[in-house]
N, C-alpha and C positions, 0 to 999 in steps of 0.2 A: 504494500500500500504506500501511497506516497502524497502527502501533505502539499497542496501548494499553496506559497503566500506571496504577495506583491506590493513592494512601496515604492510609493514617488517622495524621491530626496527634495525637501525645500532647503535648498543653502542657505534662507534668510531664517532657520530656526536655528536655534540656541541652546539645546539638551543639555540639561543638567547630566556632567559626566566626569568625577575628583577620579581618575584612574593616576594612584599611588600605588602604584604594582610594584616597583622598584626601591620602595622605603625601606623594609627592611625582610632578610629574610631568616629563619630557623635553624638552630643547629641542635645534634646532642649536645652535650656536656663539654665543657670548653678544652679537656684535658683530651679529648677525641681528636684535637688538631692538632697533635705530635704528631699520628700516623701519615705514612704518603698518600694512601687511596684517600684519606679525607678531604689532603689539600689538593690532586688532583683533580678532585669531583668541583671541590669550591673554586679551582680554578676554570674548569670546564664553565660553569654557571656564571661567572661573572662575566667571560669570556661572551657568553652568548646573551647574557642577560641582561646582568650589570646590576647587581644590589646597591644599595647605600650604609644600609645599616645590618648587623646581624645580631640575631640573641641567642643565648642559651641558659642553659643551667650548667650548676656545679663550680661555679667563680671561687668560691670557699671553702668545697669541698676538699678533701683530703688530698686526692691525690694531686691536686694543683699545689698542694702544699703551701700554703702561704703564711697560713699560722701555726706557731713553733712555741713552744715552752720548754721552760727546762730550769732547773734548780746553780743557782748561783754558786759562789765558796760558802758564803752563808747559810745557805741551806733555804735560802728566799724563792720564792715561783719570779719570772721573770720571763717576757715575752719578747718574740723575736717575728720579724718576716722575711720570707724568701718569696724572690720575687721570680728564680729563674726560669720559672715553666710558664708564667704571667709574660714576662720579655718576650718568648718563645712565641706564643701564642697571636698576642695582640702585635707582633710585627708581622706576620707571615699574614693576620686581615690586613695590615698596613699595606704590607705589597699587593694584596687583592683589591686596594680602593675600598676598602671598608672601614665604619666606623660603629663599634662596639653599641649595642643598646644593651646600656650592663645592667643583667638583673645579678640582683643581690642576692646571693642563696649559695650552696644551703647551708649549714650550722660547721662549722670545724668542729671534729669530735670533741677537742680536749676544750673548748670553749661553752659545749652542750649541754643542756641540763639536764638531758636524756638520751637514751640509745634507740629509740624509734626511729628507722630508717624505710627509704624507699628507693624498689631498684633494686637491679640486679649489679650496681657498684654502689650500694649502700651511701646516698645521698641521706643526712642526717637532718633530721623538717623536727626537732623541737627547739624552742627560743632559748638564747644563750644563756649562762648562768649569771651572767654578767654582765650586763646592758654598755656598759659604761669600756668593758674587752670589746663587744660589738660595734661601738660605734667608736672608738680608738683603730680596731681594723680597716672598717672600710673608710675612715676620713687616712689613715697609712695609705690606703692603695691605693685612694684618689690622689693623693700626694703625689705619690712615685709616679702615676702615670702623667701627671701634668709635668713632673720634671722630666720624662724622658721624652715624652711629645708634643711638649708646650699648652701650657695652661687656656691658650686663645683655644687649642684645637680641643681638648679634653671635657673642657664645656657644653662643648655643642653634641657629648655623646650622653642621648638620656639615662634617668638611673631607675626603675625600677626596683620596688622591693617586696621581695619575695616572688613565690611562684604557686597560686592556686591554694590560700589559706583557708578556703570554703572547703575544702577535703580533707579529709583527717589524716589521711596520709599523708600529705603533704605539709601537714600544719597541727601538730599533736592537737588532738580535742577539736579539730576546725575551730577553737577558741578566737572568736572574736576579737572583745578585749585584749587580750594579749597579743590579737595580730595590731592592732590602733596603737596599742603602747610601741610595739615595735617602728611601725611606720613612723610615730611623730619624734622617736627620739632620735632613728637614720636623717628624716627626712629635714630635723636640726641643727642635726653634726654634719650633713652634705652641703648645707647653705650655710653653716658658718665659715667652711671651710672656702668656698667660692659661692656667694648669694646668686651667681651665674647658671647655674647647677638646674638644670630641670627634672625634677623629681615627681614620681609619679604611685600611681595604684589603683585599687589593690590586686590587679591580675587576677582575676577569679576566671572560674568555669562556668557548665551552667545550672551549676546545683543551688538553691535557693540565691539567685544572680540580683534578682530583683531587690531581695530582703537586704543581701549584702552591698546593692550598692549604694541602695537606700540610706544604711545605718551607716556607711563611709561618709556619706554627703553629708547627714547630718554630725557626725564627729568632727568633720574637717570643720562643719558652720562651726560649731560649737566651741571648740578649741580655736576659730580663728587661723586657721593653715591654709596658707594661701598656695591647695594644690596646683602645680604646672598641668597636671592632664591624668587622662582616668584610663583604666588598662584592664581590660576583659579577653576571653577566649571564645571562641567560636567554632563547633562542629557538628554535624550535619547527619551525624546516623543514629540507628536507633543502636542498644544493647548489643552487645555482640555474638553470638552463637560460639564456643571455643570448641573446637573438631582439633586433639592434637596439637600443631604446633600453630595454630592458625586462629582468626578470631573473625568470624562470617560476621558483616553488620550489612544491614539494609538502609537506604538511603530516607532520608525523609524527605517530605513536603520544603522546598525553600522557603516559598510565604514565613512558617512557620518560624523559622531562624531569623528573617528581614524581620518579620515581627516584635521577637525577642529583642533585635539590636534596637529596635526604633523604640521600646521600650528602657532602656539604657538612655537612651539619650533621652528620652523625655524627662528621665527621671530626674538627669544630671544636669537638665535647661528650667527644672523646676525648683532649682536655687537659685535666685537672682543673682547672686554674688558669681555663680559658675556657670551663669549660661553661656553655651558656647565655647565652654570649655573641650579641649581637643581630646579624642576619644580615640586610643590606638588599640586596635586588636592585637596583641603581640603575638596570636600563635591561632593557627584556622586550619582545616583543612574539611575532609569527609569526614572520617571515621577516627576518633581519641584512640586507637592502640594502634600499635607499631607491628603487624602482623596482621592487618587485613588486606588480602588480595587484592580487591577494591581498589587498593593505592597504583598498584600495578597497570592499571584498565584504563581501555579509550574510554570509557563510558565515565571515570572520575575526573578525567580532562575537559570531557564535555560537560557534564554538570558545575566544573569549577570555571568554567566558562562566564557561565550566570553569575555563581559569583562572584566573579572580578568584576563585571560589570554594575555590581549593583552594591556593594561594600562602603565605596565611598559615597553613596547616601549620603551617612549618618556616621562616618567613622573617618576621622585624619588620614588611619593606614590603615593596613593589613598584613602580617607577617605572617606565609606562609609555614607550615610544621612539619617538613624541612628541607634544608637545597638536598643531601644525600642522604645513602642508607647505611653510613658507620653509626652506628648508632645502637642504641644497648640497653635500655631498657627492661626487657625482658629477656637478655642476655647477647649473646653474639649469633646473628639469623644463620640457618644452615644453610642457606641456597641463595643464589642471586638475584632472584624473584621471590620474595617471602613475604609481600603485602606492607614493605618500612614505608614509612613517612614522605621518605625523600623523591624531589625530584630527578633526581640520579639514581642508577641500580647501580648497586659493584661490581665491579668491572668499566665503569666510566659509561655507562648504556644510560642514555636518556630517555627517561618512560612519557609516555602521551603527553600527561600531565607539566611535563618542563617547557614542551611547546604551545602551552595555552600562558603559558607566562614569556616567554617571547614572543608571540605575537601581541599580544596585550601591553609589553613593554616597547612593540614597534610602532602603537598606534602612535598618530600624532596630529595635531590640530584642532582644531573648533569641530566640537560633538555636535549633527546633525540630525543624525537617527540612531533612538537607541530603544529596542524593543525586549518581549524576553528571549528572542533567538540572535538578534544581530546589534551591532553598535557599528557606527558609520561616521568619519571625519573626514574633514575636508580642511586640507595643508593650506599654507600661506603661500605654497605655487598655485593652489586652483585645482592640485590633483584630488585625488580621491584615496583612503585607506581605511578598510573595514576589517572587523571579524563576525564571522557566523558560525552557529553550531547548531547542533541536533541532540539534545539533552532529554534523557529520558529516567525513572530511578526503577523501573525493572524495563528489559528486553519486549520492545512491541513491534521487531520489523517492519517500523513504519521509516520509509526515507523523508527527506526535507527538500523542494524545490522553491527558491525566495529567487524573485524576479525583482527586478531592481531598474530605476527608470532613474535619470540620474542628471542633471542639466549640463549642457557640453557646449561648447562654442568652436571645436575645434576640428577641422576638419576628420581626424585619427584619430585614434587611440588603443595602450598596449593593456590586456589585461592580464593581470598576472596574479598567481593564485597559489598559494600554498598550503597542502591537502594532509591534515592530518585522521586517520580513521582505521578502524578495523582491518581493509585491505592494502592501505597505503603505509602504514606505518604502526606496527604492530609488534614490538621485540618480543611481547612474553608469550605470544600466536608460537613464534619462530621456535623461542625456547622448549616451549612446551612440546613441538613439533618434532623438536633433537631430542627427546626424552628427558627433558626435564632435569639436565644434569646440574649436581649438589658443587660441584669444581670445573669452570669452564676454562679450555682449555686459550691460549693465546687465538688461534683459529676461530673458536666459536665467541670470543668476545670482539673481534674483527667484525664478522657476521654480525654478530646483532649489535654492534652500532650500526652496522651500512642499512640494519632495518630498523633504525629508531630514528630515521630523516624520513621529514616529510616528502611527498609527492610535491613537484613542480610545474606546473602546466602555465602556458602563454599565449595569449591570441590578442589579432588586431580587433579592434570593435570601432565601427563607422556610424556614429552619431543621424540619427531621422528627425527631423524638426525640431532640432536641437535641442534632444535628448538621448543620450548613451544608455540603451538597454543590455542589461547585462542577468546571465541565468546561474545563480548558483546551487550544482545539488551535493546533496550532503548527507552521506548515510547515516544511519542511527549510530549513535555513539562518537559522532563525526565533527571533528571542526575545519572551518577554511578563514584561512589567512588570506583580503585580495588587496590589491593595487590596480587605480585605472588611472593612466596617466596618461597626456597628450603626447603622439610620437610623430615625428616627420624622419621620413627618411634620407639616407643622405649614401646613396648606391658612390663606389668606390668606381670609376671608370672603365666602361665595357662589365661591371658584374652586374648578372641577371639571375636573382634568387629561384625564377620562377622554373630558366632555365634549367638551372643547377638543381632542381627537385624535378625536372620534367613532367612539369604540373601540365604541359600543356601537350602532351603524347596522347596522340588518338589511342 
């Protein structure tokens, strides 16, 4: 079956359309970017992408080692920091063009006031024993990094604190209380240190979202905290089925999530003092675990389609959850297809999902048309540059035909289209097809990159009443990348294309 739809582009419209795709993007745990395939991958991604910001967890955790104790000649506790996996780290983003969106987290053991950990590298989520070690730490590490990067630049990288205190896993007791004492005593020691400091929270999920950001807004009134910005999470599935090493989750309704977020903001515009205060999602994707299939599929590319298109609504950014799949959580995955996060597989293989964020990051211009299948601008040459997709959240072998009418003055023009879908660009089809191997060999990770590029396609298209009609079709699960730009030819003397493809042999 196949769907068809038709719009006539008015250039003199104005569509509201914040596409912040490139603000910032996700990572694991900061101590992940020693390994090569990590910087690899985050080199791959910038490469094509081009992040600005990145986040993670585990800034404090252990094994970044940064905080140190140890007993003097006296027999006195006495603290110390090591900075050199911190160096490590935050240079190797430096040479990727990135700048840190530091979240604060999670506990140094010998600082904690408990052993409740989360993860399979035991990230330590109870509040320190000592408020006063806590915010001596991170006002230390903001130090050191404005002396090793200059204080003008260190500013400009937000602070976030903590990471999803509405969980109890992440936040012994999801205690409240305890999480506001934490925020306002970081969030004092980071502006006393540089009043420059844009400080932020409280990063939740979407477990009682509403209640908790309610009672942030009112704490901050309360206490007079003049928050820089509010920081929520965002995802899209329902519970997850676990079969094994895997965790089946099914898609929800969007509405339902645009809902949710538009609900946040109201909430956070129904402070006078904060309306309009900037709202970053620091972490989004489909499915919250790190081993759904789902992450792998044309079909998550095309539903994240929609929402890129529709995020900056109501929200400053969006950071994706995450550029690859080192990543460890629920330990170290067995296969290079194992449903992670990321928009990279291991082995450097870019999944569907990475190409709805490069073209989303190639739009550019004044938003003309934006529906829930297609978004459409129009450059400051006059050309044209769109995306469309075909989103569905179960399998309806229905295809998508959008007809597109388009205002032209010229006498040519090139279309160019770049086709991501089930049959055009598919690595885990391929994978799957080799048998599914747990260890890919140099060969088969050759091969599926060469099948993780999109399709290319190009045609001239000759304007009727000065209108450029132009036909996109798009399978289920399917996105297209186009360009229509005006072209005149400019034949090289004596060559005849027409010839040279003997288009014209009876």
């Amino acid at each position: 079956m196949k769907i068809r739809r038709f719009y006539q582009i008015d250039t003199n419209a104005n569509v509201h359309f914040h596409n912040n795709v490139d603000f910032c993007i996700g990572t694991g745990r900061m101590g992940l970017a020693l390994q090569q395939e990590y910087q690899e991958q985050l080199k791959l991604v910038q490469e094509e992408i081009g992040f600005r910001h990145i986040r993670g967890h585990g800034l404090f955790s252990d094994d970044m080692a940064i905080y140190q104790e140890y007993e003097d000649a006296s027999g006195n506790r006495q603290v110390e920091y090591n900075f050199t996996y911190l160096d490590l780290v935050m240079d190797s983003y430096q040479k990727c063009g990135l700048k840190p969106f530091l979240e604060l987290g999670f506990m140094p053991a010998k600082l904690a006031s408990g052993e409740q950990t989360i993860f399979y590298w035991k990230g330590n989520t109870t509040p320190p024993k000592s408020y006063e070690a806590w915010c001596e730490l991170v006002t230390a590490t903001l130090k050191h990094l404005m002396e090793r990067y200059g204080a003008d630049e260190v500013v400009t990288w937000p602070v976030e604190v903590w990471n999803e205190p509405n969980l109890s896993g992440f936040w012994k007791d999801a205690d409240m209380e305890e999480y506001f004492k934490l925020f306002q005593k970081t969030f004092y020691a980071v502006k006393a240190l540089d009043e420059r400091f844009r400080v932020g929270g409280p990063a939740i999920c979407g477990v009682q979202d509403e209640f908790w950001i309610r009672s942030f807004m009112e704490f901050c009134r309360r206490e007079k905290i003049a928050v820089d910005f509010i920081t929520r999470h965002h995802y899209t599935t329902e519970f997850p089925e676990n079969v094994g090493h895997y965790g089946y989750a099914a898609l929800l309704d969007p509405k339902e999530g645009f809902a949710n977020l538009q609900t946040t903001r109201n909430i956070v515009d129904s402070f006078e003092e904060y309306r309009g205060l900037e709202i970053h999602i620091t972490e989004f994707n489909t499915s919250y675990v790190p081993n759904c299939p789902l992450h792998d599929t044309n079909q998550n590319a095309a539903y994240l389609a929609l929402q890129l298109s529709r995020l900056g609504d109501m929200n400053e950014s969006y950071s994706y959850w995450t550029f690859g799949d080192i990543f460890e959580e629920y330990g170290v995955p067995f296969t290079p297809f194992h449903g992670g996060f990321g928009l990279v597989a291991n082995g450097r293989i870019p999944k569907p999902t990475f190409w709805t964020f490069k073209f989303f990051r190639d739009l550019e211009g004044k938003c003309v048309h934006k529906s829930d299948d297609m978004v459409v601008l129009q450059k400051e040459d006059g050309s044209f540059c769109g995306a469309a997709w075909n989103w569905s959240r179960t399998r309806t072998g229905k295809e998508l035909e959008i007809g597109l009418r388009v205002p032209a003055d010229k006498e040519e023009y090139v279309l160019i289209t770049k086709i991501v879908d089930e049959e055009t660009c598919n690595p885990l089809r391929l994978w799957h097809d080799l048998g599914e191997p747990s260890s890919l060999s140099e060969k088969q990770k050759k091969l599926l990159r060469e099948a993780a590029n999109p399709l290319i396609t190009s045609s001239r298209v000759y304007p009727d009443s000065r209108n450029a009609e132009i036909k996109l079709n798009i399978r289920e699960h399917g996105m297209v990348y186009f360009e229509l730009a005006p072209v005149v030819t400019k034949s090289d003397r004596g060559y005849d294309y027409k010839r040279v493809m003997q288009y014209d042999v009876q």
